[in-house]
N, C-alpha and C positions, 0 to 999 in steps of 0.2 A: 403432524401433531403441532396442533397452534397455541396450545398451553399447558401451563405447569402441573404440575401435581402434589396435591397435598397428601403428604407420606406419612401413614400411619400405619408400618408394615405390621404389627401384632394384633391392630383394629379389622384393616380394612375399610371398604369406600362400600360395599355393599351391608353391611352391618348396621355403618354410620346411618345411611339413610333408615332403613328398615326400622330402626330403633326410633326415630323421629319419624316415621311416616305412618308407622302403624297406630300408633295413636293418634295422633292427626286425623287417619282416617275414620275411625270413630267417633271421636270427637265433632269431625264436621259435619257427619252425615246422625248424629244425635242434632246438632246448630240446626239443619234442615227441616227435619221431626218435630224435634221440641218447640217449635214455632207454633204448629200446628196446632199443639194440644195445649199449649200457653189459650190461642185464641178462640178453641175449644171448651177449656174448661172454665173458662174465664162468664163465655155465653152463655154458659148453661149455671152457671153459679148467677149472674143476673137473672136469668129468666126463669129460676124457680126461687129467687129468692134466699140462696141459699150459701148464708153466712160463713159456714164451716167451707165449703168448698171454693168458696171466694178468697178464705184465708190462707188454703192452701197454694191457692193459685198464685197467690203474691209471694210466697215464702219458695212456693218452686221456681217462680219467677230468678230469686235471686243466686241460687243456687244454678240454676242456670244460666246468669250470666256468669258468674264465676266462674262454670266451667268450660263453658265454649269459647267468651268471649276473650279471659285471661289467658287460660292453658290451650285453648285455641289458635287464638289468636301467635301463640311464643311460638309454639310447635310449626307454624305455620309459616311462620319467618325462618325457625330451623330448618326445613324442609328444603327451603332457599341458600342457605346457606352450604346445607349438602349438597343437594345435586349441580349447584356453583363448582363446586369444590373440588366433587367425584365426579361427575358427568357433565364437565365444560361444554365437550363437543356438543351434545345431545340439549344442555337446557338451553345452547346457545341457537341453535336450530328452533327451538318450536318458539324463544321469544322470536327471532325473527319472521315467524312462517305464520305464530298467531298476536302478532303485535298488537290490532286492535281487540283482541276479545282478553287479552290480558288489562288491556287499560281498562275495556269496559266489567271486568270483574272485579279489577281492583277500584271504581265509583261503586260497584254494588256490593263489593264490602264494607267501604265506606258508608253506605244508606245501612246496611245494616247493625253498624255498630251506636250511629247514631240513633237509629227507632229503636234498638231494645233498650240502650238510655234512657232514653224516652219514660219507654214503656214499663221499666222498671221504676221510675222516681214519680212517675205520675199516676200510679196507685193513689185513687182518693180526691186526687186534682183537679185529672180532666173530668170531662162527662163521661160517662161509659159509651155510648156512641163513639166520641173523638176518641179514646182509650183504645178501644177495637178498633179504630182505622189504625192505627199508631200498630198495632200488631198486627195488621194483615200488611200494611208495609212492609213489615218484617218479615214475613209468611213469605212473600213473594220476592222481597230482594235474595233472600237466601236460596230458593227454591232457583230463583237465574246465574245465582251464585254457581252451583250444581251443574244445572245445565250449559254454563260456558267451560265450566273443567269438564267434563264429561267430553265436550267433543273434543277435547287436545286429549285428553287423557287415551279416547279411544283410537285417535290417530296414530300413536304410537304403536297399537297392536295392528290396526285395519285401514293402512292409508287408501285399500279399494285401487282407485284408476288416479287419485290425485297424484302428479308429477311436481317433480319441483317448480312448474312454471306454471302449473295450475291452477285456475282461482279457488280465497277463500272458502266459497260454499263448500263447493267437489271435500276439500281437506277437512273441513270442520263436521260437515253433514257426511261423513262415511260410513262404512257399512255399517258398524256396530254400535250408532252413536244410539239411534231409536232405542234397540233393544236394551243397550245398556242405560240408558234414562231411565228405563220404565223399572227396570231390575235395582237401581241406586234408590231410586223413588221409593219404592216395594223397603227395601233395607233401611231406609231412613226411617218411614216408619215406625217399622218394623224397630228398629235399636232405641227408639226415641219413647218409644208405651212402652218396653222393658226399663228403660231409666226413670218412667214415671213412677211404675209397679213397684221399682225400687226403696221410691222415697215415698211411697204409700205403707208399704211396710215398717216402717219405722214410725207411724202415727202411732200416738196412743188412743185416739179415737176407732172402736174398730168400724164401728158402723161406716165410717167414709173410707175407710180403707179397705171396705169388702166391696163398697162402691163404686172406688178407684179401679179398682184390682179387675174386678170387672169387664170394668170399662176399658179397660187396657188389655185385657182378653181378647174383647171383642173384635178389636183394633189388631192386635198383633194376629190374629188368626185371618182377616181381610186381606193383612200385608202379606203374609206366607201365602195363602191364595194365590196372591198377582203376581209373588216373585217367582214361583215354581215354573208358570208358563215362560216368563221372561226370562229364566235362566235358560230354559232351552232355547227359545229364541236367541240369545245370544249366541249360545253355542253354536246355531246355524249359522251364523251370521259372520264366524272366523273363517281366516282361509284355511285350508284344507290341510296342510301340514300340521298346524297348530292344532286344530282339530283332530289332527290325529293322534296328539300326544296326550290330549285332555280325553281320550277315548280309550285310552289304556296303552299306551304305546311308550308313556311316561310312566313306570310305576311310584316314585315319588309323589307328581301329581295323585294318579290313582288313589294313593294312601291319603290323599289332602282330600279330595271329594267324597271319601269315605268316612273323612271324621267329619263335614258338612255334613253327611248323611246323619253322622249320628246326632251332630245338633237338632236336626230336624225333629228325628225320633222323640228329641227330650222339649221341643217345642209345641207339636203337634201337642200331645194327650194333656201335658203341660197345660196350655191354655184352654182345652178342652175343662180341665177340672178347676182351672180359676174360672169360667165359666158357671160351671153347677155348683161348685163349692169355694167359694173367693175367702172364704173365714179359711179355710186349711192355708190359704198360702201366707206363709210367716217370713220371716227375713230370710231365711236360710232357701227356702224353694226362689222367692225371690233374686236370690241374688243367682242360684243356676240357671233359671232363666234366663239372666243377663250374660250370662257365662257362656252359656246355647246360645243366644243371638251373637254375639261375638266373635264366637268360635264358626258359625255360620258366613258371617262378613268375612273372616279371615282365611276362611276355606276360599272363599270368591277371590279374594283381592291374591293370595298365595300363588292360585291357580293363574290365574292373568298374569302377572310378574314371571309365573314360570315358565309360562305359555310361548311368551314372546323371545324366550332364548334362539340364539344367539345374540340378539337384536337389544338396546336401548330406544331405536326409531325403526321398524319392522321393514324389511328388507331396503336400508339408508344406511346407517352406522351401528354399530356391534358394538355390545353392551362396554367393551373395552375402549371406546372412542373413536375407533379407527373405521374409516370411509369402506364401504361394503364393495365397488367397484374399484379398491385399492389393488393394484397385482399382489398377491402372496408373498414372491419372490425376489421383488427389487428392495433394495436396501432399505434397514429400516434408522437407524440411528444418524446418517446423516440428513435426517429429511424433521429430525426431533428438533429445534431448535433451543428448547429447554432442558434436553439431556446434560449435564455436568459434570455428575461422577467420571472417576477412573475408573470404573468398576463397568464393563459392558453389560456383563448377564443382568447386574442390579440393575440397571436402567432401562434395558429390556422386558425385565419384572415387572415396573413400576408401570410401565406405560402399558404393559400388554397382559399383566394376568393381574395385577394389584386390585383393581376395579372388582375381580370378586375371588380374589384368595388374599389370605392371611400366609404370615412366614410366622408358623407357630403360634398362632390366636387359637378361637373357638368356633370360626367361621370358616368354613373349605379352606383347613390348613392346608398348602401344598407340601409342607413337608410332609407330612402323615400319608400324603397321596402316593407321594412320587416314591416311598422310601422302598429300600431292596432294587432298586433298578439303579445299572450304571450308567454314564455317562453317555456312554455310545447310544445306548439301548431308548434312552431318556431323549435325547436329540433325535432319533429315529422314530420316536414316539411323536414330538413335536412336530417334526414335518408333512407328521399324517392326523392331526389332532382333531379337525374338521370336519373329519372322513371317518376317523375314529367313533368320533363324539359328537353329531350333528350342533347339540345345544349350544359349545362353544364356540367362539370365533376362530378361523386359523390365525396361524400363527406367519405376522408378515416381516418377511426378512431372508435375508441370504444364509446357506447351509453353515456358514462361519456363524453368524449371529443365532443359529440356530444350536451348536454348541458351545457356545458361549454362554446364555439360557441355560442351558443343562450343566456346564460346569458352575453356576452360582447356586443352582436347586441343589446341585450333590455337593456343596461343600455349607451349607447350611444345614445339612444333615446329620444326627449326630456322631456317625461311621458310617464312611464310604465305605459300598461295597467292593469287596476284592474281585468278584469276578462277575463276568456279562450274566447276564439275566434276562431270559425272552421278552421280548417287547409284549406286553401289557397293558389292561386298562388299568390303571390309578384307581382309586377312592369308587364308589357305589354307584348304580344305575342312575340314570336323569329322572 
């Protein structure tokens, strides 16, 4: 273990992110979309002449730099500062392994913050010609934006045959970068016509907002089209264990693709009836719409996050930071250099379960888990945790340090138990 840790035992390191990345991820893949339809609606508001939808175009304009570019933009540096923070080992790995596709993303976040500036202050200025170059710039720097996370992102689930000594392409181009592009692509869309939908609804004009509404219809029912095949694609495209978990072998996932399902349900008939009837849809259908899209993205991204257990970098290091061809067995605490405490089990905590339990938070408390189990039973539980519980990581360290562990969890408890209690699983199915 080559670094510290930031100790926030009642938060947790897995929360931290979660809370900063889950918006993030809407957010950016709205930044994607909403380009589209910026340089969309923009052409069609010239080419018929058509003043109301010009005015919209510029007023949506700013409200989407607002929210991509500001709250985007913070979230996005938070994001960094978490997985810094909690997953040293792992964010230090893929800066090293995608050094130049990180530089080159962070110049095409650059071009992008510059052309929607642009794009937004020169409403009226440039010529409409120059105006719409100035937004497909944008269209396209963000759209590569995408596509350079997308292959680190999928690298961590599907590194394929790439080795550590492998060239970039093999890492970057892996299995699941295709299908998942096309399925990110689909959802950006796809979340980007529900946030237009949104602020069409709040017009007082209804004529352009049954217009809008529409037209966002049309749009989001194209994007559910392309993502349906693309998500299975995807799903071929894991290996085969993960795939088996996202296949029912996870009932937690299970329960997550089944509330995706149900977004579907409320998207599908949904756009179907802003299609024939775009006057019925009022703020309130609007904003479930957006609710349904959301909740569909978050089925997706849930699902991958959970997919990839035990793993932070898919069969490399364990979401816990620790090296995956580490022995189990050989000592763990003198190999910590930043361990400190007097306290063994707490430092064995921090570096090996903290990453995703809390000690009495709201996120996989491990007290809640472990509680009614003694000491003995709890160490003997640990030593087979791996084998127990495929999702987690074992647990690496000598039989000493492995009751050591357990006498910190039982005395954070709020009564130790008096007597042995069968070794059992903890807390709920993966």
């Amino acid at each position: 273990m080559n670094y510290p840790i930031w100790y926030l035992p009642s938060v947790g390191g897995g929360a931290m992110i979660a809370a900063i990345a889950v918006s993030h991820v809407f957010i950016s893949h709205f930044a994607v979309g909403g380009g589209f339809w910026l340089v969309l609606l923009e052409t069609r508001a010239l080419r018929h002449r058509d003043q109301p939808l010009y005015r919209f175009t510029q007023s949506f304009a700013r409200l989407f730099v607002l929210t991509t570019l500001i709250f985007g933009a913070l979230t996005g540096v938070g994001i960094w500062f978490a997985i810094s923070l909690v997953q040293p080992a792992g964010t230090s790995a893929l800066i090293h392994r995608f050094v130049f596709i990180w530089a080159a993303e962070w110049v095409l976040f650059l071009v992008e913050v510059v052309a929607i500036t642009v794009y937004l202050h020169s409403f009226g200025h440039l010529a409409p010609r120059r105006h719409l170059i100035v937004g497909r710039v944008y269209c396209a720097a963000s759209w590569l934006s995408l596509f350079a996370i997308n292959g680190i992102i999928t690298f961590m689930l599907t590194p394929g045959m790439a080795s550590q000594h492998s060239g970039l392409p093999r890492a970057f181009f892996n299995p699941s970068f295709w299908p998942s592009l096309a399925l990110r692509t689909c959802l950006a869309g796809l979340i980007s016509g529900l946030f237009v939908a949104i602020f069409a609804a709040f017009l007082a004009d209804r004529d352009l907002a049954s217009r809008l509404i529409r037209m966002t219809a049309g749009w989001s029912l194209l994007a559910l089209c392309g993502a349906l095949p693309a998500g299975l694609w995807y799903l071929q495209s894991l290996p085969v264990p993960v795939r088996t978990l996202t296949e029912g072998a996870s009932p937690t996932i299970v329960r997550t693709l089944a509330m995706g399902r149900i977004a579907l349900w409320v998207l599908l008939p949904g756009s179907l009836l802003a299609l024939w009837r775009p006057a019925r849809i009022g703020k309130a259908a609007a904003m479930a719409g957006l609710a349904a899209g959301l909740l569909l993205m978050g089925s997706f991204e849930w699902t991958r996050e959970a997919a990839r257990r035990p793993y932070v970098l898919y069969g490399d290091i364990y979401s816990n930071g620790q090296r995956a061809d580490r022995t189990t067995t050989e000592p763990f605490l003198p190999t910590a250099p930043w361990s400190r405490s007097s306290s063994p089990g707490r430092e064995l905590f921090k570096f090996q379960c903290y990453a995703c339990h809390t000690l009495g938070g709201l996120n996989n408390d491990i007290i809640e888990r472990t509680r009614g189990m003694s000491q003995s039973s709890l160490a003997a539980y640990i030593s087979q945790l791996h084998a127990i519980r495929p999702f987690m990581p074992p647990f690496i360290g000598t039989a000493e340090e492995q009751h050591a562990l357990a006498a910190y969890l039982i005395d954070q408890q709020p009564t130790s138990p008096d007597t042995q209690t069968p070794l059992a699983r903890p807390g709920s199915q993966p």
